[in-house]
C-alpha angles and dihedrals in degrees: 000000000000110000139214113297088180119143142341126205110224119039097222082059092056111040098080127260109273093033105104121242087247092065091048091056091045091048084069104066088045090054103058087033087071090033081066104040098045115019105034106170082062095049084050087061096048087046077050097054105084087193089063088174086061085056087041101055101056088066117120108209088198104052127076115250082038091246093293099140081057095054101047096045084054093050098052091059084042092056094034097056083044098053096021096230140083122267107220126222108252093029141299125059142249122231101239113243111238096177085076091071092074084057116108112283112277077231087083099072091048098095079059092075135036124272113266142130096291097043088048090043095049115007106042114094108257103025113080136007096243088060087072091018126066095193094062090045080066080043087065091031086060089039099061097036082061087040101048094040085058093056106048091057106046082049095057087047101066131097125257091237092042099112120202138122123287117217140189093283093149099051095076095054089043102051090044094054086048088052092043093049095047088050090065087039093057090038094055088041111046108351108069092167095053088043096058088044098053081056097059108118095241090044089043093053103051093044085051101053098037084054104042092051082040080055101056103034080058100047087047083058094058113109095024106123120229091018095127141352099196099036096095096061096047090049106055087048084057089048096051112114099244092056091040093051094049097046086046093061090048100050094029099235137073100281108227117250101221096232100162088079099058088062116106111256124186119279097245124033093213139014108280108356125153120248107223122214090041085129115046095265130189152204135222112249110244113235110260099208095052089043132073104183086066098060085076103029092053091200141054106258106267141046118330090202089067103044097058 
């Protein structure tokens, strides 16, 4: 199973042994030079960000898309935690909800899935804040709309002949909307606090507009080969009745199972491209203390397994 290459914290550690520092720091203007060209709701996030070096140096000189759905995924929880509210994809903001806090732990809902690298990240007590919090649960659920949106366009900007590695850009977005949906499951079944809390309009509303962008940037995804290797699971959990019932009681309107992704794509996206992932790979743990975004994601992007 080829496993998450998704981000590396300082740009000489990601660049590869052999390739000059100088490279890794020119690697870097090329790198926001295509992130505006071709993928303009995550520049706006890097014009946003008022520390630009934080966005800078999640760049990875020796992927792809140089790292850039990373970034901006860090970026969105660094300017969330600044401005307390959530930047929405496509412009404007959300003031974050913090009556949600007092709602029942998202841990709850992890005996629901089975146990893998996103249940233990965000949903096991201990790791993450969204596991004991469900507004930073809507903190991931924003993250990786930004993240996967990202993605999915810088993908569909490339070349035929551009080579480079593909990687599980679509798991994150997926996992966070199951969680999400069995969240409301669990609320409307057992938790009637919670579930006339998750109907307030402020509540409501937020809930609404961070799903229904999730929604879309997922359904755009659809179709794109070696774009996730855990998101079907997670999406026909999401697409189960109990968790679309529920959800539908919360936006006000049927929510869309993303069908389109269950559907069987080739196995390369292109002749002779490289799988990524195909080796247990990394990343370096950001420092918590010198950096915000941290303080809501809880975690470095990838698998935890890996990086012990």
């Amino acid at each position: 199973m080829r496993l998450l290459l998704r981000s590396t914290f300082l740009v000489g550690l990601a660049c590869t042994a052999g390739v000059s520092s100088a490279a890794a720091t020119d690697c870097r203007p090329a790198a926001i030079e295509r992130l505006q060209a071709s993928a303009p709701e995550g520049f706006a996030i890097y014009q946003r960000i008022k520390d630009k070096k934080f966005f800078l140096n999640w760049i990875s000189c020796d992927e792809a898309q140089f790292g850039l759905p990373t970034a901006v995924h860090e970026s969105v929880h660094y300017i969330t935690a600044e401005i307390d509210a959530f930047p929405l994809l496509g412009g404007g903001q959300l003031k974050r909800p913090h009556e949600v806090s007092a709602f029942f732990a998202p841990s709850l809902t992890a005996e629901r899935f089975k146990n893998n690298d996103f249940v233990t990240s965000y949903l096991r007590p201990g790791a993450a804040s969204s596991s004991s919090d469900f507004l930073y649960l809507l903190d991931e659920l924003n993250a990786y709309t930004h993240d996967l949106n990202t993605a999915v366009v810088l993908s569909r900007s490339r070349s035929p002949v551009e080579g480079g590695d593909e990687v599980d850009h679509r798991d994150g977005l997926a996992a966070l909307m199951a969680f999400v949906a069995l969240y409301a499951e669990r609320a409307a079944d057992s938790e009637p606090a919670t579930w006339d809390g998750l109907r307030e309009p402020h509540v409501a509303k937020t809930v609404a507009e961070l799903w229904g962008r999730a929604e879309k940037v997922m359904a755009s995804s659809c179709g794109i080969p070696n774009f996730g290797t855990r998101d079907q699971v997670f999406i026909r959990q999401l697409c189960q009745r109990g968790p679309q019932a529920a959800l539908h009681r919360i936006i006000h309107r049927a929510p869309v199972c993303p069908a389109a992704c269950l559907k069987p794509t080739p196995v390369a996206a292109r002749e002779g491209r490289l799988l990524a992932g195909a080796t247990p790979t990394g990343s370096v743990q950001p420092n918590s203390a010198a950096n915000p975004a941290s303080w809501s994601r809880g975690i470095s992007r990838g698998p935890w397994s890996e990086r012990q």
